[in-house]
N, C-alpha and C positions, 0 to 999 in steps of 0.2 A: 236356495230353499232346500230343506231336510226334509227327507223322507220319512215314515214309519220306523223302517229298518234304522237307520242315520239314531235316531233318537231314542229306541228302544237299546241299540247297542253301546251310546255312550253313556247312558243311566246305567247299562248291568257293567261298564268299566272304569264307571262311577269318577266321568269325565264332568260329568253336569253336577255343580255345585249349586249356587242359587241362582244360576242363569241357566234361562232353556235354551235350547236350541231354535225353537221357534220365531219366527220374527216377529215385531211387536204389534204387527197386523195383525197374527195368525194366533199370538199369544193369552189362552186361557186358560182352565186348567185341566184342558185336553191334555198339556203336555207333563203337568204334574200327574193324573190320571194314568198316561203309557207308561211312564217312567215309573213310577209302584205298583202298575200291576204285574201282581206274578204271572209267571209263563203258562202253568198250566192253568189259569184262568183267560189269558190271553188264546190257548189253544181252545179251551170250554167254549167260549163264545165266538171262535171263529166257525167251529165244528157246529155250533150250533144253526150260526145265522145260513152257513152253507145245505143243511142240512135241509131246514126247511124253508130254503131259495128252491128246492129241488123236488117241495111237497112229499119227503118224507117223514113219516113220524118216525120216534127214536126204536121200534121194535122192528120197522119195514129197515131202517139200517144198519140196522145190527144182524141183521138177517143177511144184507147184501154184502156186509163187514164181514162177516163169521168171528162176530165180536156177541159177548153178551149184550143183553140189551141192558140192564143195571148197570154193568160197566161202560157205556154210552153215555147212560145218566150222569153217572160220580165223575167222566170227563166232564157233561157236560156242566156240573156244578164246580168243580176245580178241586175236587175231593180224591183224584187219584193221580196217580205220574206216571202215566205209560209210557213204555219202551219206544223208541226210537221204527224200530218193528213194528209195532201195534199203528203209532201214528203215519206211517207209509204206507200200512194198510186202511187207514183212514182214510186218506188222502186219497189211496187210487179207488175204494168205492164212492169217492166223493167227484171223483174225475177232476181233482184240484191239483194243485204241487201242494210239497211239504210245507213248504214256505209262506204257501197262502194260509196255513195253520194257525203259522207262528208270529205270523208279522201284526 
């Protein structure tokens, strides 16, 4: 069985042609879905869902970010591409890894 990661990684080295990785149990278009969504929409909604797992709204985290709150927004609609920087400061007011970001 493949992971997130596993599936997300061979769509962006565009190992997956017309076969998924997913087994044919597991197979719908979840995996068409990971494998064309862009990353900073992949980070938008993990930022998001984490965000308000934790009962904050987007201006009490940006507050705890020392991030704009607009620029919160535009991550979380998939409208900006922050620095590698910015997202490790996301992450640690989120008290997540990076990776749960991105995956």
């Amino acid at each position: 069985m493949y992971t997130i990661s596993d599936i997300i990684s061979a769509c962006h080295a565009r190992e997956v042609k017309s076969e998924c990785l997913l087994s044919s149990v597991d197979r719908s278009d979840a995996c068409a879905d990971i494998c064309s969504m862009d990353i900073r929409h992949r980070l938008g909604q993990n930022l998001k869902r984490l965000r308000t797992a934790k009962g904050l709204s987007q201006e009490q985290f940006a507050f705890e970010a020392n991030i704009h709150r607009t620029y919160i927004s535009d991550i979380e609609r998939g409208a900006r591409n922050p620095t590698i920087t910015v997202v490790d400061r996301i992450a640690e007011a989120l008290g997540a890894k990076v990776g749960e970001l991105l995956d």
